[in-house]
N, C-alpha and C positions, 0 to 999 in steps of 0.2 A: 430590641437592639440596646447594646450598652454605651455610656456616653465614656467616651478618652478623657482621664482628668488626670492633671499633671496638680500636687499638692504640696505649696511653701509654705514651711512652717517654723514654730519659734518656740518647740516644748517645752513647761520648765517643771516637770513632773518632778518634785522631788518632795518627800513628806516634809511638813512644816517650813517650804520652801517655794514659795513660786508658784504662776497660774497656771491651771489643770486641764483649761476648757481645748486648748491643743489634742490633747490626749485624749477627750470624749471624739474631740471632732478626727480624730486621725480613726479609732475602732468604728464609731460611726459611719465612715466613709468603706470600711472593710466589712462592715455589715450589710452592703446595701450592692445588691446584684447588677445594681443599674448603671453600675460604675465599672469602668476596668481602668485601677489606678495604673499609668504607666512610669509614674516616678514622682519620687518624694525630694522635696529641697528643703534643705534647713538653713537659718538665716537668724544674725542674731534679733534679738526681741524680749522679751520677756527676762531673758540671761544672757549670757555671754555664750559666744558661737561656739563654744568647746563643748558647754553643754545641752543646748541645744539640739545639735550636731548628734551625742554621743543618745539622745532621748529617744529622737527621732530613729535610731537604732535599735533602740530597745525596744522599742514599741512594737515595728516591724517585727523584730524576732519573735516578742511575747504571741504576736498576730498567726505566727508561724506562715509569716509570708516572703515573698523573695523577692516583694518590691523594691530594684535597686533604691536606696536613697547616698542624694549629692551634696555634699559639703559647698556651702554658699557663701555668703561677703558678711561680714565683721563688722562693719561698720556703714552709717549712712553715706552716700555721695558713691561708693566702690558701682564703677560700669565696666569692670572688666573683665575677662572671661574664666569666668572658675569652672572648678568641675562643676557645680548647679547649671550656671550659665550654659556649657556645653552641653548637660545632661536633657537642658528645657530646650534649646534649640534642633538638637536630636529627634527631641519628641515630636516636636511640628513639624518637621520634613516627611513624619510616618503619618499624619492625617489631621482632622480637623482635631482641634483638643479645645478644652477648658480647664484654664486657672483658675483655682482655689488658693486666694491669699490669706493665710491667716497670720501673716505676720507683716511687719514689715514691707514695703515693695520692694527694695532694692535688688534682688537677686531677678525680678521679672523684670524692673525697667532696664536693668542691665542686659538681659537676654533680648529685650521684644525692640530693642533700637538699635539693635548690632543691624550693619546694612543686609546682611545675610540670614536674618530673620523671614521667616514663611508667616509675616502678619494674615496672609490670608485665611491660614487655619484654624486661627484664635478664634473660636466659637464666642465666648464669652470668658470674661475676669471678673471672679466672684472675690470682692472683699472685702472685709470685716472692718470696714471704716467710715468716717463720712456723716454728715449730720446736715437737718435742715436749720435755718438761721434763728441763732436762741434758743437752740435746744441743749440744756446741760443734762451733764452724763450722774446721775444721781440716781442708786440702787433705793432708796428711801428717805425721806425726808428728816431721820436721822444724820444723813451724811453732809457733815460741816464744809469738807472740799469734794466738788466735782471729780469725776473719773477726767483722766486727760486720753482724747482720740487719740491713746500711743499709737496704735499699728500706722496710722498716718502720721502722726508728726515726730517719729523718729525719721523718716526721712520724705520730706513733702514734696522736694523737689521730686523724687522720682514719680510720688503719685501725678505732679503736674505734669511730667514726661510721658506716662501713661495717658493719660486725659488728650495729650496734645495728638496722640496719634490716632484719635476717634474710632478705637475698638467698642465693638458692645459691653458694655461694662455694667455690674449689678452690684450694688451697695446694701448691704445688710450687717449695718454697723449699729451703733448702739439703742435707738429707738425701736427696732425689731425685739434686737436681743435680750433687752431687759425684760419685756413682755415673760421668759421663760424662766422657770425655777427646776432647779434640783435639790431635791429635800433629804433631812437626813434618813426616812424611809425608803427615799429612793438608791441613798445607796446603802442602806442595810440589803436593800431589795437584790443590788446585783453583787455584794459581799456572798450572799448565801445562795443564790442561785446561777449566777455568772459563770462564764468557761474562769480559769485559771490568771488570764489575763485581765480580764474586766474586774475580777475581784481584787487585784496587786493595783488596778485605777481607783477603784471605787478606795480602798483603804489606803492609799496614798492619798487621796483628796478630802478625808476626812478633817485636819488640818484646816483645809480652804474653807468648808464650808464651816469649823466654828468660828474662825477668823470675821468670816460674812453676819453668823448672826450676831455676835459679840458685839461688832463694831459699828455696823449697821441696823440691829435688832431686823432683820431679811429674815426672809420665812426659808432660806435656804442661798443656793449661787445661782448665779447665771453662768448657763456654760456656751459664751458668746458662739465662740466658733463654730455651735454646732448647727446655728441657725444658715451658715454659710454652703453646708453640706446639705440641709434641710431641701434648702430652695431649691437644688438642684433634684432631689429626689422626690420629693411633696411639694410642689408648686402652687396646687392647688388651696394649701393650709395659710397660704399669704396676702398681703395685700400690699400693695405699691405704685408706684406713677413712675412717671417717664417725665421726666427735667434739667433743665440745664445745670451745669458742676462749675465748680471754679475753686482753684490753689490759690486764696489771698493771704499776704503777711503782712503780720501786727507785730506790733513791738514787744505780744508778751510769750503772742503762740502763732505758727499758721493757724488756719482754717481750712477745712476740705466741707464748701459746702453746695449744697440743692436747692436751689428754686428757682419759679416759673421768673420771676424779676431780673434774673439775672443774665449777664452772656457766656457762653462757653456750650463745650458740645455735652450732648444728651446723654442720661446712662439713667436708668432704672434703678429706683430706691424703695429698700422695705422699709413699710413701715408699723406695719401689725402682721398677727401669726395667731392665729388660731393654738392657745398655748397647753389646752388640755388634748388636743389631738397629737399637736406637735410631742409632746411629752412622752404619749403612748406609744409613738413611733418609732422615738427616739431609744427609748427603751425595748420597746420589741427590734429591733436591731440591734443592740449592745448585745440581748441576752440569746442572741441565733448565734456570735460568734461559737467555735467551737475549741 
């Protein structure tokens, strides 16, 4: 059986422009039989929602698939009903689904608290945020400033609007995902072998990943998102607990964090991945597209 995933996303595939790891995790997700995507949302994140918006089209087309995708909200705080909004609510009236967030929440906390929402079909919200307490986001010990939990604290409140509605929720945010590398062999690997699509990724993110070693001396990128898409198709390659969450604000950043110590309702956190298997996976699914 195939699992219903509805996919928000924040592409900013552009050469020498923007993070890439959307667009693994988008072919990725098109790679993998396990899945019947029933609709793509774009949300801004990474770029501004035009283009964003206009990636998340391209992608689909490169895919040569007919996955409708829905234009979402522009900005943190928007709860009102866009085409995304409409397109995800849609979606849950036709049966159970799961969320894949890889951006921002606002387009899902904006759908999943309309009083007209089918919360009861939400299988799970898989998203690419979230940390236990004191864990900074540092690709190598090169890196003078921490990564910031953008996908959450571009808009927190909504993650705490999520949280407050006690859906099962899976967090495979930055402690998983750095566990994973893509190296520059790996994308020479799908330049030369790749359908037509994976190859126009692979050398659009050329760019990303010297930016990675350069700056970081990294043995390549992490391509966060794809760890998001992972979980649901190889479950087995992970490891995680089940702990209380909580949205607190500080005066320099929120926080979106996990542990046993604290109160708030439960949601499942990665926290390792099996990163040579994952890798192989990952890649034997990029290079099936056709």
């Amino acid at each position: 059986m195939t699992r219903r995933v509805w996919i928000d996303t924040d592409p900013a595939i552009t050469s020498g422009n923007g993070e890439v790891d959307d667009g693994f995790a988008l072919m990725q997700a098109f790679g993998s039989p396990e899945l019947e995507i029933v609709g793509i949302s774009a949300v801004f994140g990474n770029t501004e929602l035009d283009n964003t918006d206009t990636m998340a089209r391209e992608i689909v087309r490169r895919v040569g698939s007919a996955v409708p995708v829905y234009r979402g909200h522009s900005e943190e705080g928007a709860r009102d009903r866009c085409a995304a909004v409409e397109g995800l609510l849609r979606a849950l009236e036709g049966g159970p689904l799961t969320i894949i967030a890889l951006g921002p929440l606002t387009n899902i906390a904006a759908a999943l608290t309309q009083p007209d929402a089918v919360l009861d079909n939400v299988e799970e919200i898989v998203f690419v945020g979230g940390r236990r307490i004191g864990l900074e986001f540092r690709a190598t010990p090169d890196q003078e400033t921490p990564f910031r939990d953008l996908n959450f604290e571009l808009d927190a409140d909504a993650a705490e609007a999520l949280l407050a509605l006690g859906l099962p929720m899976t967090l495979a945010g930055w402690e998983v995902s750095s566990q994973m590398w893509l190296s520059a062999e790996d994308l020479a690997k799908l330049r030369v072998t790749g359908s037509a699509a994976v190859a126009w990724l692979a050398a659009a993110s050329q760019d990303w990943l010297d930016r990675w070693v350069e700056t970081f001396k990294a043995p390549g990128f992490t391509p966060f998102d794809t760890l998001a898409v992972g979980w649901l198709v190889c479950p087995d390659l992970f490891d995680g607990f089940e702990a209380p969450a909580e949205v607190i604000h500080t005066p320099e950043r929120p926080l979106f964090h996990v542990d046993e110590e604290i109160d708030g309702p439960r949601v499942r956190y990665l926290r390792g991945v099996d990163n040579q298997a994952f890798r192989a996976d990952l890649m034997r699914r990029l290079l099936s597209l056709t």
